[in-house]
ROSE-4610 file (N, C-alpha, C; in Angstrom, 1 decimal, always signed):
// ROSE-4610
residu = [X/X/X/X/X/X/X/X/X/X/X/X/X/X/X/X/X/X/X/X/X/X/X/X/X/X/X/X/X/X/X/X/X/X/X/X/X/X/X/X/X/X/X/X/X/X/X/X/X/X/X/X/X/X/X/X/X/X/X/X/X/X/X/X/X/X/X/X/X/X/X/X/X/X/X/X/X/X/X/X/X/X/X/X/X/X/X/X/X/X/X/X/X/X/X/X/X/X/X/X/X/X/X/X/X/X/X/X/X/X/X/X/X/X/X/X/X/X/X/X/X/X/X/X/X/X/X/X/X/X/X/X/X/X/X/X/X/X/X/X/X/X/X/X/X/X/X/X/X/X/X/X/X/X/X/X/X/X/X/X/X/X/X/X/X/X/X/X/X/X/X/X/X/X/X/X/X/X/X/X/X/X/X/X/X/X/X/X/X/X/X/X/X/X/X/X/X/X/X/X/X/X/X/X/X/X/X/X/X/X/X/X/X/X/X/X/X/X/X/X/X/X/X/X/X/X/X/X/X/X/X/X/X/X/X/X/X/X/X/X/X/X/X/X/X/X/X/X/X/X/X/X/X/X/X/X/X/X/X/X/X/X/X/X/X/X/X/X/X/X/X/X/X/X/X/X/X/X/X/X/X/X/X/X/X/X/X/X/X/X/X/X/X/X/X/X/X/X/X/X/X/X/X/X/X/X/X/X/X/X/X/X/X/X/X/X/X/X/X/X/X/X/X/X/X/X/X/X/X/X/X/X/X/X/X/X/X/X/X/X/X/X/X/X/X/X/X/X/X/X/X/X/X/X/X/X/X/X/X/X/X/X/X/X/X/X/X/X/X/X/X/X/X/X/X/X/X/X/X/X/X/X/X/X/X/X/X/X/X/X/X/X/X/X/X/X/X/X/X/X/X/X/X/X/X/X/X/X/X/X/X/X/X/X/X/X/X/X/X/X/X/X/X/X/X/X/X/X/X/X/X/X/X/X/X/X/X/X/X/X/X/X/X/X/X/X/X/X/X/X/X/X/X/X/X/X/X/X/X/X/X/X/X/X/X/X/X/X/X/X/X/X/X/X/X/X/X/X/X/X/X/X/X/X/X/X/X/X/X/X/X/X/X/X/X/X/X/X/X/X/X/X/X/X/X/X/X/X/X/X/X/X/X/X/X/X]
num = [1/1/1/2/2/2/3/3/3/4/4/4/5/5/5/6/6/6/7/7/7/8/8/8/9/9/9/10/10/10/11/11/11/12/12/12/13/13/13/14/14/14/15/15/15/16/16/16/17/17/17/18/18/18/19/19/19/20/20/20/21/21/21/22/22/22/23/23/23/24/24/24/25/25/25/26/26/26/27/27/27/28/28/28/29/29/29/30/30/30/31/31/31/32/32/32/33/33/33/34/34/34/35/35/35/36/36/36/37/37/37/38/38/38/39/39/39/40/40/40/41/41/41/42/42/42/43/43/43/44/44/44/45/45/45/46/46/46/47/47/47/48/48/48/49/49/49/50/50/50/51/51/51/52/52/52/53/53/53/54/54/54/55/55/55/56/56/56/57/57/57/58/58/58/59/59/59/60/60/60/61/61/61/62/62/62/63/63/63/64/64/64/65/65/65/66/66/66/67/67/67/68/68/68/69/69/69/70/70/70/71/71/71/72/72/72/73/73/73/74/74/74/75/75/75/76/76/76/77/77/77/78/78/78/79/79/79/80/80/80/81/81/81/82/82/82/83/83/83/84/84/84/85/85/85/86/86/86/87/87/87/88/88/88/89/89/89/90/90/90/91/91/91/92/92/92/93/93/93/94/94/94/95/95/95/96/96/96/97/97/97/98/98/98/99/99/99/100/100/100/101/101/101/102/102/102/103/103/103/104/104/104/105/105/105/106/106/106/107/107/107/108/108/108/109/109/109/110/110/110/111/111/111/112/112/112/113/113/113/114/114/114/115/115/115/116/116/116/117/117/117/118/118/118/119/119/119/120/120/120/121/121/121/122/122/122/123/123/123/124/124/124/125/125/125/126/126/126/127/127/127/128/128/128/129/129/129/130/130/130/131/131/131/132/132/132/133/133/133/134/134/134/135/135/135/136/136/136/137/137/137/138/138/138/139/139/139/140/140/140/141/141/141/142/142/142/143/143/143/144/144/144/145/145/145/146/146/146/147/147/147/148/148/148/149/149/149/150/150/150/151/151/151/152/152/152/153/153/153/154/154/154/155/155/155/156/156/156/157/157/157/158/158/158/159/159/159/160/160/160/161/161/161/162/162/162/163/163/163/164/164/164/165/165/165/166/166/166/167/167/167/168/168/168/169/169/169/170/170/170/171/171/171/172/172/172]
x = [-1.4/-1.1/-1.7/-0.6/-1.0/-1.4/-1.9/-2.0/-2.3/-1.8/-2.1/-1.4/-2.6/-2.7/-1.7/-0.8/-0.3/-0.5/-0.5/+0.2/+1.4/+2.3/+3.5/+3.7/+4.9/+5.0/+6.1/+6.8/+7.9/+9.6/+9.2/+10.6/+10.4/+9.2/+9.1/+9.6/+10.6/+10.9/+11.9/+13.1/+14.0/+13.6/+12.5/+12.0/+10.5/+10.4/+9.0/+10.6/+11.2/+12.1/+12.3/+12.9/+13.3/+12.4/+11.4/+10.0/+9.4/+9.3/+9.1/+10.1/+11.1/+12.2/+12.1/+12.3/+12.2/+10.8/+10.1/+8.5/+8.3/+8.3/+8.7/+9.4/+11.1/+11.8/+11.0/+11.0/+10.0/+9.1/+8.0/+7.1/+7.4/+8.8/+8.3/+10.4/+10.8/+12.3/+12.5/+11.7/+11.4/+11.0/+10.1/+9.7/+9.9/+11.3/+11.9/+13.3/+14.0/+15.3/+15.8/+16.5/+17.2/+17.5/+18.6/+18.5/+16.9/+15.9/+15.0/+13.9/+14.6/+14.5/+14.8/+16.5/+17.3/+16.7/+16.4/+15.8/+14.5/+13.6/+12.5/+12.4/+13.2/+13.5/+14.2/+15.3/+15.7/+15.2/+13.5/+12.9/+12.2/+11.6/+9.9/+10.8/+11.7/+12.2/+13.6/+13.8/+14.8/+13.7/+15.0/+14.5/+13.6/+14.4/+13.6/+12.6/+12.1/+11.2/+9.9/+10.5/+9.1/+9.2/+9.9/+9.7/+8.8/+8.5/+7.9/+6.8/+6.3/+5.1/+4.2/+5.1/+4.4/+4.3/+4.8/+4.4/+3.4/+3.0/+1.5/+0.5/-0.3/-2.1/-2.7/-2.3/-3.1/-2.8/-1.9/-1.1/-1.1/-1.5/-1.0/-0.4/+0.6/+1.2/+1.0/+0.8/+0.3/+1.2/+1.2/+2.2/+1.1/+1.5/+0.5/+1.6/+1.8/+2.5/+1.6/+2.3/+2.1/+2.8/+2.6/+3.1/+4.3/+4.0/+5.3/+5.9/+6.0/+7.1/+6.4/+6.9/+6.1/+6.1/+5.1/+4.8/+4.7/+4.1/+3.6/+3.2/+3.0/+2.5/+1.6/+0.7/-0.1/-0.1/-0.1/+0.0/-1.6/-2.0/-3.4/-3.4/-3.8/-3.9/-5.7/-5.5/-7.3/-6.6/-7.6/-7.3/-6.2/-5.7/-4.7/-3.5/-3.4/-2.0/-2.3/-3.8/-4.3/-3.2/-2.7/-2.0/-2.5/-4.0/-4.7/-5.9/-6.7/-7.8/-8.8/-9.1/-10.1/-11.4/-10.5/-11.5/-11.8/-12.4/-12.2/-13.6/-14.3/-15.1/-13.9/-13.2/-12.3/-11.1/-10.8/-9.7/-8.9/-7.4/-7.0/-5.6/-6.0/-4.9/-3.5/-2.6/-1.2/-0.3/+0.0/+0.6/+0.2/+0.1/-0.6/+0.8/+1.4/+2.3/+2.6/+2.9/+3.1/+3.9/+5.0/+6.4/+6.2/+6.8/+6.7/+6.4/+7.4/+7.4/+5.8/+5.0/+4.0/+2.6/+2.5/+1.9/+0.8/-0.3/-1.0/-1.4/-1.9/-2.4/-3.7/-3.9/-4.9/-4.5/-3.6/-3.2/-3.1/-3.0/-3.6/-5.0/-5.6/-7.3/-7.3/-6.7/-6.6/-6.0/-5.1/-4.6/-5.9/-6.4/-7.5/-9.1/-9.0/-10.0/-10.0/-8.2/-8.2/-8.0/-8.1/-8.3/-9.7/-10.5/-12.0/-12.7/-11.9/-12.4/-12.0/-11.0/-10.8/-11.2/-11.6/-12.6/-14.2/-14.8/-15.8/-15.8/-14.8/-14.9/-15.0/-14.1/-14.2/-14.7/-16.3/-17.5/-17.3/-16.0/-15.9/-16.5/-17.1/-17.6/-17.3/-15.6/-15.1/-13.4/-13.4/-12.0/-11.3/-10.2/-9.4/-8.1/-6.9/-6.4/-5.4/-4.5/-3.5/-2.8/-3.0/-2.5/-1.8/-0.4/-0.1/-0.7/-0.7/-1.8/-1.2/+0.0/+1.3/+0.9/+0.1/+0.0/-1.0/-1.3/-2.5/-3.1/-1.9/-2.0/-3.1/-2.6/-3.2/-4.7/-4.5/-6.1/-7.2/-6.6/-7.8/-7.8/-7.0/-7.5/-8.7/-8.3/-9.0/-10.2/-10.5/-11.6/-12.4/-12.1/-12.3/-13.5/-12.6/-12.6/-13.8/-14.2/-15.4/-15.2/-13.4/-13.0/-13.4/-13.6/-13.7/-12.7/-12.1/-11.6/-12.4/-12.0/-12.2/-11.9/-10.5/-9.4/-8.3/-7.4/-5.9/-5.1/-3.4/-2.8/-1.4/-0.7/+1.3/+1.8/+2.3/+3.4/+4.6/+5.7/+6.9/+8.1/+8.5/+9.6/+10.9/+11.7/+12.3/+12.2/+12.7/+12.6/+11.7/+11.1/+10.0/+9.1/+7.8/+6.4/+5.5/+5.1/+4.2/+2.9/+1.8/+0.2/-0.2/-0.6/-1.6/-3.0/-3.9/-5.1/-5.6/-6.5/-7.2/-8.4/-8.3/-9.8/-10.5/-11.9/-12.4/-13.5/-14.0/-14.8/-16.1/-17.2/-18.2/-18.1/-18.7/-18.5/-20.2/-20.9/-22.4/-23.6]
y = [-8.6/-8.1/-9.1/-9.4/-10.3/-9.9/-10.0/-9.4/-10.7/-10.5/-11.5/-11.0/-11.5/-10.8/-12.4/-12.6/-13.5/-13.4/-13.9/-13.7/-14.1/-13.3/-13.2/-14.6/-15.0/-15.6/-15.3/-16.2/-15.2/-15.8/-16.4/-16.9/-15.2/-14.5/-13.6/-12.4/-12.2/-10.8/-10.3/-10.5/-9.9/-9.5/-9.7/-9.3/-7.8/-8.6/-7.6/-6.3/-6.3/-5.1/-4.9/-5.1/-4.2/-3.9/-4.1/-3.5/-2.3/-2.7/-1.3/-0.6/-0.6/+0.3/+1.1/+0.3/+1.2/+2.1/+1.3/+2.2/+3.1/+3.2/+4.7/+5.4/+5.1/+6.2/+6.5/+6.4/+6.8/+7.2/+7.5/+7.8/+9.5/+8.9/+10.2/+10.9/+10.4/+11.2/+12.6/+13.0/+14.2/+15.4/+14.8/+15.7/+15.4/+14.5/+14.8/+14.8/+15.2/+15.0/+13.5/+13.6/+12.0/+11.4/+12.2/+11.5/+11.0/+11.8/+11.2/+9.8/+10.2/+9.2/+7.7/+7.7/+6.7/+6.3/+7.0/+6.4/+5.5/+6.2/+5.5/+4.4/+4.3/+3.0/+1.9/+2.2/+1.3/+0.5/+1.5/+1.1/+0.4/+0.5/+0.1/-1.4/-1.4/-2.1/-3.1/-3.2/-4.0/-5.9/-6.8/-8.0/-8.2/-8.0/-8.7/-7.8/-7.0/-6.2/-6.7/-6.7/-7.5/-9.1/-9.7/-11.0/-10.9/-10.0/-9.9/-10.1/-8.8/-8.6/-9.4/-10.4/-11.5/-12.7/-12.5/-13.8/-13.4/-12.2/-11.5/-12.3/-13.0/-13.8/-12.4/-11.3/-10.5/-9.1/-9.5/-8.6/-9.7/-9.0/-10.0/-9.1/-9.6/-8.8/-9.5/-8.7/-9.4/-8.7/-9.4/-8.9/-8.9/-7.7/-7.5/-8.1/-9.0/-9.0/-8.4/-8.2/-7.5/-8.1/-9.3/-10.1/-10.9/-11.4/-12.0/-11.5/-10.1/-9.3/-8.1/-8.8/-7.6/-6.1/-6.1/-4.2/-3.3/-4.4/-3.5/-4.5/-3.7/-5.0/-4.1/-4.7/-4.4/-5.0/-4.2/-4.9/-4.1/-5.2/-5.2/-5.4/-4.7/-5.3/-5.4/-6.4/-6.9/-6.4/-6.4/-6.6/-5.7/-6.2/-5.5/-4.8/-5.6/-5.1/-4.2/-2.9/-1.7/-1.2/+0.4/+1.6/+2.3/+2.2/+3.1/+2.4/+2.5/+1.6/+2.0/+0.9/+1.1/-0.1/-0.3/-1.7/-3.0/-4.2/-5.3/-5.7/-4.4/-4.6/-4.0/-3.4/-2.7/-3.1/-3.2/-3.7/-2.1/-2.5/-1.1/-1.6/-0.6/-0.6/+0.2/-0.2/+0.3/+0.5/-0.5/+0.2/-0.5/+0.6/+0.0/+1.0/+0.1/+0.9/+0.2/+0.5/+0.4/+0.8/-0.2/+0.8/+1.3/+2.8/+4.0/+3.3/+2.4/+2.1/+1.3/+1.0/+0.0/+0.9/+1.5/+3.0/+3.2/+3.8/+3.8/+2.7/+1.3/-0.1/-0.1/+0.6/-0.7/-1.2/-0.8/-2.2/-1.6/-0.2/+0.0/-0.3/-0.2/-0.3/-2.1/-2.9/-4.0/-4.3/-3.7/-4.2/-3.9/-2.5/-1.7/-2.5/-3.5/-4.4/-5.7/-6.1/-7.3/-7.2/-6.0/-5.7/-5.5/-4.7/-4.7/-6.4/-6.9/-8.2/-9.6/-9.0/-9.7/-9.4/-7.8/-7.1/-7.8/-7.9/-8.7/-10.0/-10.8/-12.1/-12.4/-11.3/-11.4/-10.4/-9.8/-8.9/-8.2/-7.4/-6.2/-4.9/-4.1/-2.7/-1.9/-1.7/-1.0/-1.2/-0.1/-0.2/+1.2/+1.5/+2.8/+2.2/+3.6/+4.2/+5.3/+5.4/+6.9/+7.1/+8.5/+8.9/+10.4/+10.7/+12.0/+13.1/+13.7/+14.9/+15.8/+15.6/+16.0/+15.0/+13.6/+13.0/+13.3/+13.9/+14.5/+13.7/+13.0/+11.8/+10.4/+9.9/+9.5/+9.4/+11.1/+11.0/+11.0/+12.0/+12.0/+10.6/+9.5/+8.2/+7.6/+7.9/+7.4/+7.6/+9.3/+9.8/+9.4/+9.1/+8.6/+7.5/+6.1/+4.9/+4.7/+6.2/+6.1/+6.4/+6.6/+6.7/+8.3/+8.8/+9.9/+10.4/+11.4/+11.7/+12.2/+10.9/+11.0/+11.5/+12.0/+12.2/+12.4/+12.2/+12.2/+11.8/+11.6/+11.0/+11.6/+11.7/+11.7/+10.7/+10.8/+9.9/+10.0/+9.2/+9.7/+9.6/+10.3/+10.1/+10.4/+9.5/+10.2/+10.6/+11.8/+12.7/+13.8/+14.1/+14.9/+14.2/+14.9/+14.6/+15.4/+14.3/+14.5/+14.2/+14.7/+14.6/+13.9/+12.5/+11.4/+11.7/+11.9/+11.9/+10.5/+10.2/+9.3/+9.3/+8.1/+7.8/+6.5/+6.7/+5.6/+5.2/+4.2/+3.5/+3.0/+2.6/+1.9/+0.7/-1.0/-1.6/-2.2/-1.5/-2.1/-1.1]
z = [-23.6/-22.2/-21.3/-20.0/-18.8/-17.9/-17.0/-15.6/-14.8/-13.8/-12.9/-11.2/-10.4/-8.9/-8.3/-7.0/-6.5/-5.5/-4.2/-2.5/-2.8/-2.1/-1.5/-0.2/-0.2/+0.8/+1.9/+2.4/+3.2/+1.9/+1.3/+0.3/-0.7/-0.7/-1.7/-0.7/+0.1/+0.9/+0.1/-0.1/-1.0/-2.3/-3.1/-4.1/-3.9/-2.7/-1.7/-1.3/-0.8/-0.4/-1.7/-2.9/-4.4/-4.8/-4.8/-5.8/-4.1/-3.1/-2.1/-2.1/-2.0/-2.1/-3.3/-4.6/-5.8/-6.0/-5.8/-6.0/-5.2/-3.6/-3.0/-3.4/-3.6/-4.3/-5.7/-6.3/-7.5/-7.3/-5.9/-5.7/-5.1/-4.2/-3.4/-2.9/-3.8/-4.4/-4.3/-5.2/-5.9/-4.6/-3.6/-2.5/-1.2/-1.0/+0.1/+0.3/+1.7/+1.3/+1.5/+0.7/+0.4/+2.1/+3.0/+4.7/+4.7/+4.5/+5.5/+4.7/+3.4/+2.1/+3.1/+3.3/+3.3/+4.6/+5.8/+7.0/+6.7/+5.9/+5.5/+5.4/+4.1/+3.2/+4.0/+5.1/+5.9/+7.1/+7.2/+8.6/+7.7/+7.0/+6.2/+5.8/+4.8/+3.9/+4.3/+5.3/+5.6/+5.7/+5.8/+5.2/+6.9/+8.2/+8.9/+9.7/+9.1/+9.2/+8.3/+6.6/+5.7/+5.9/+7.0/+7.4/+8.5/+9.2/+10.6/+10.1/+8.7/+8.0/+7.1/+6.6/+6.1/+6.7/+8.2/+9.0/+9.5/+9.5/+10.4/+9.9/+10.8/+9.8/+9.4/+10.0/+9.8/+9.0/+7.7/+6.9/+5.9/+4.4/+3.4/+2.3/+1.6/+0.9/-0.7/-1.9/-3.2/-4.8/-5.3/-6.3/-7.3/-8.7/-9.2/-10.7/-11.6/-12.8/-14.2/-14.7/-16.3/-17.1/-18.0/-18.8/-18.2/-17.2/-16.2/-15.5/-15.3/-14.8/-13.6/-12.7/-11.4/-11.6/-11.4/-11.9/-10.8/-9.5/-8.6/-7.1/-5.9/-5.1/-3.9/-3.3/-2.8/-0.7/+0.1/+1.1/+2.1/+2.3/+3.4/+4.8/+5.5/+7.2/+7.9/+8.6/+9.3/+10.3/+11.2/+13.0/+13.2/+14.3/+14.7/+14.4/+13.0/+12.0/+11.4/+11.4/+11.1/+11.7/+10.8/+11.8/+11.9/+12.6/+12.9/+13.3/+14.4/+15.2/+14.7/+13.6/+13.2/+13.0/+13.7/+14.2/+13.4/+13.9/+12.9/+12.1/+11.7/+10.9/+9.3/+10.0/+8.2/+8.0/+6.9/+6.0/+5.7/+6.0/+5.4/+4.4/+3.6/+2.0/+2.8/+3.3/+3.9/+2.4/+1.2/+0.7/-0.6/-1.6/-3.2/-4.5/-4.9/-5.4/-7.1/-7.7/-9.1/-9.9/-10.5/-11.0/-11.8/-11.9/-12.7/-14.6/-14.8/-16.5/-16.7/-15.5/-15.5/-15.2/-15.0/-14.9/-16.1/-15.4/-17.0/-17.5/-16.7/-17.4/-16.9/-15.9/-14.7/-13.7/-13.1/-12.4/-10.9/-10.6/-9.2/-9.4/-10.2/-9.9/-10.0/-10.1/-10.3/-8.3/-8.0/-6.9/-6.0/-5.9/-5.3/-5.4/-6.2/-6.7/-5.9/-5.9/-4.8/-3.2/-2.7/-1.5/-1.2/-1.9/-2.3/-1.8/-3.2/-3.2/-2.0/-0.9/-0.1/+1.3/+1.5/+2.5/+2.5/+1.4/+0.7/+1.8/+0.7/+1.2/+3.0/+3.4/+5.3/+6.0/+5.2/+5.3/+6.5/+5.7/+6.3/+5.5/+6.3/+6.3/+5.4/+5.6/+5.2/+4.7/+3.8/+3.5/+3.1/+4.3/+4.5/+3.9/+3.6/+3.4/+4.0/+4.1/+4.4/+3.2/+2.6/+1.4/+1.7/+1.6/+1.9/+0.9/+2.1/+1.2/+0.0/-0.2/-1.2/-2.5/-2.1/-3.4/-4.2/-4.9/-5.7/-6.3/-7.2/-8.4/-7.6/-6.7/-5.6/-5.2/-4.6/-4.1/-5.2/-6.3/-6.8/-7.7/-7.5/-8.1/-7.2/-5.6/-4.9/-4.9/-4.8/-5.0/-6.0/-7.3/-8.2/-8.5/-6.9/-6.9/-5.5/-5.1/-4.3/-2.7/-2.6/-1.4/-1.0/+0.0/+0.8/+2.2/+2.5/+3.3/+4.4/+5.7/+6.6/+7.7/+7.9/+8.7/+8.3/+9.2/+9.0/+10.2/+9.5/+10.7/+10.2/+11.2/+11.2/+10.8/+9.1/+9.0/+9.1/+9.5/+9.6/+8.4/+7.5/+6.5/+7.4/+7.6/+8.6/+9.6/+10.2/+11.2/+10.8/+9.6/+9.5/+9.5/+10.0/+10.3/+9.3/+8.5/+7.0/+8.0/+6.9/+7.6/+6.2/+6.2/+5.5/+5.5/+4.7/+5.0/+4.9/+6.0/+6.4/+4.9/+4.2/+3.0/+3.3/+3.3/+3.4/+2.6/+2.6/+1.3/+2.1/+2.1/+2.4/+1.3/+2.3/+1.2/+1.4/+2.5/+2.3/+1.8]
């Protein structure tokens, strides 16, 4: 078995939309309705939307492989590209996902490791999270991994309004 962490660049957006698209629907199918599914997926995941996001300095997006073959990808925001003001001592994990058949390796704790490891490197404080409170599987990985719930926020699926809980980590 391989594993290997990459950055994305902006030639990697059409591969960045099929692995986010597929990995939310597999994430979160099951517990919404499909309209507010298909709105989702078309605001988050259209091409010049994740072109906007990987031109950000201040968003980086990372692919996670397992024996050559992308499993999963990870996207971080500094500064201003936070959705949520949390200032530019912290790094926030916006989206850590892992395809369903890839599941079970390591490899969110591997993605959750190079966010870790890149908050470090640009000695920040901290490092948050929004996890819907519906994700169980989720939190208690985070919990797990040292995070604590500090809050919460409105996310939007659609036209319904889901409540994310705010997790955060100390990293000094």
């Amino acid at each position: 078995m391989t594993i290997s962490i990459e950055k994305c660049t902006l030639e990697d957006s059409r591969k960045l939309q099929e692995i986010g698209k597929e990995t939310f629907n597999e994430t979160f199918k099951h517990q919404n309705l499909q309209e507010n599914m298909n709105a989702y997926l078309e605001k988050a995941f259209n091409l010049r939307q994740l072109e906007k996001e990987l031109s950000n300095i201040s968003s980086q997006f990372f692919f996670v492989y397992y024996n050559d073959e992308i499993a999963g990808y990870l996207k971080i925001n500094t500064n201003d590209a936070q959705s949520e003001e949390m200032g530019n001592e912290s790094l926030e994990i916006e989206r850590i996902y892992v395809r369903k058949r890839f599941q079970k390796h390591g490899l969110g704790k591997c993605l959750l490791n190079k966010a870790i490891e890149i908050a470090v490197e640009h000695n920040k404080k901290t490092i948050w999270l929004g996890v819907w409170e519906k994700n169980e599987h989720a939190i208690s990985f985070y919990k797990k991994t040292g995070f604590v719930q500090t809050g919460a926020h409105s996310f939007y699926m659609g036209n319904e309004e889901q409540t994310d809980l705010i997790m955060t980590k100390s990293l000094i």
